[in-house]
C-alpha positions as CSV (number, residue, x, y, z in Angstrom):
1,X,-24.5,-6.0,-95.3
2,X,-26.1,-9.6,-96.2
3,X,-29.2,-10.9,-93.8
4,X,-27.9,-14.1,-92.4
5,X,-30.2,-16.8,-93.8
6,X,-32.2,-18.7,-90.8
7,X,-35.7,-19.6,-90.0
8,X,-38.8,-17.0,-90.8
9,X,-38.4,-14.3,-92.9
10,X,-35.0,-12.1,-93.3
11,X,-34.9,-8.2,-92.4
12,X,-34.9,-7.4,-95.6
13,X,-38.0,-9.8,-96.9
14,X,-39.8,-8.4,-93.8
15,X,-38.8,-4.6,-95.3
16,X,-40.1,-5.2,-98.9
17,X,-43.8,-6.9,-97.0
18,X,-44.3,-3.8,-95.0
19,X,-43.6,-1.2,-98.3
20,X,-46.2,-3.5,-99.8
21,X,-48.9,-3.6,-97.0
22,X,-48.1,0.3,-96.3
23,X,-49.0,0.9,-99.6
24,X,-52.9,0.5,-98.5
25,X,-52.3,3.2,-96.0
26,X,-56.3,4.3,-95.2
27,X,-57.4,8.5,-96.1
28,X,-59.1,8.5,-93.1
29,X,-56.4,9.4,-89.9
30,X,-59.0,8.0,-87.4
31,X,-58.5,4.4,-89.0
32,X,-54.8,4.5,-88.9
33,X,-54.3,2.8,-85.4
34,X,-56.3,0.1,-86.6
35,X,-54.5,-0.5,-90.1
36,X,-51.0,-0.8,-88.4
37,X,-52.9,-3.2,-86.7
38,X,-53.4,-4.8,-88.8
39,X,-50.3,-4.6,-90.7
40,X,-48.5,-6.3,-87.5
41,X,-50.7,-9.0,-87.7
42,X,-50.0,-9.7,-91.2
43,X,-46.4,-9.2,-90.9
44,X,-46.7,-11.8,-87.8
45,X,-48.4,-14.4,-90.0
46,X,-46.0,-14.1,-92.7
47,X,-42.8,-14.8,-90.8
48,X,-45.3,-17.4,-88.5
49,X,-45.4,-19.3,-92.4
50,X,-41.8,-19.2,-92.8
51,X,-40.9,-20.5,-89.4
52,X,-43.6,-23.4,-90.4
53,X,-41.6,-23.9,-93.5
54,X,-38.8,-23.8,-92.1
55,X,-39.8,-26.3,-89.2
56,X,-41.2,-28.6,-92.0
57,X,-38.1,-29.2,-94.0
58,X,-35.6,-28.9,-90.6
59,X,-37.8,-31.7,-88.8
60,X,-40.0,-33.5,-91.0
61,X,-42.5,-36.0,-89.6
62,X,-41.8,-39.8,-89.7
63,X,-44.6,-42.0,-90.2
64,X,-45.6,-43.9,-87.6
65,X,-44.6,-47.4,-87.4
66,X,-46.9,-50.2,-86.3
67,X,-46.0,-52.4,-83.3
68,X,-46.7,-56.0,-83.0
């Protein structure tokens, strides 16, 4: 099955960033609530960038024109 493409990140771009994050995973059990914290935070931010690209090159700003 193919991820549709579309604004933020795809399932499968989101899969590969949370292998990569939970690489980090912390020794200590008694930190563990707060590292997937913090992974879903970063995960969050990452696809917040995308939708950002994504809104940049859907919508880009005109520059505004002077009125006489």
């Amino acid at each position: 099955m193919h991820d549709k493409p579309g604004p933020g990140l795809s399932r499968r771009q989101l899969e590969y960033e949370l292998r990569w994050l939970l690489r980090q995973q912390p020794s200590d059990p008694t930190k563990m609530a707060e590292f997937l914290g913090d992974v879903m935070v970063t995960l969050i931010e990452k696809n917040n960038q995308a939708l950002q690209r994504h809104a940049a090159v859907e919508a880009p700003v005109d520059p505004p024109t002077a009125v006489r």
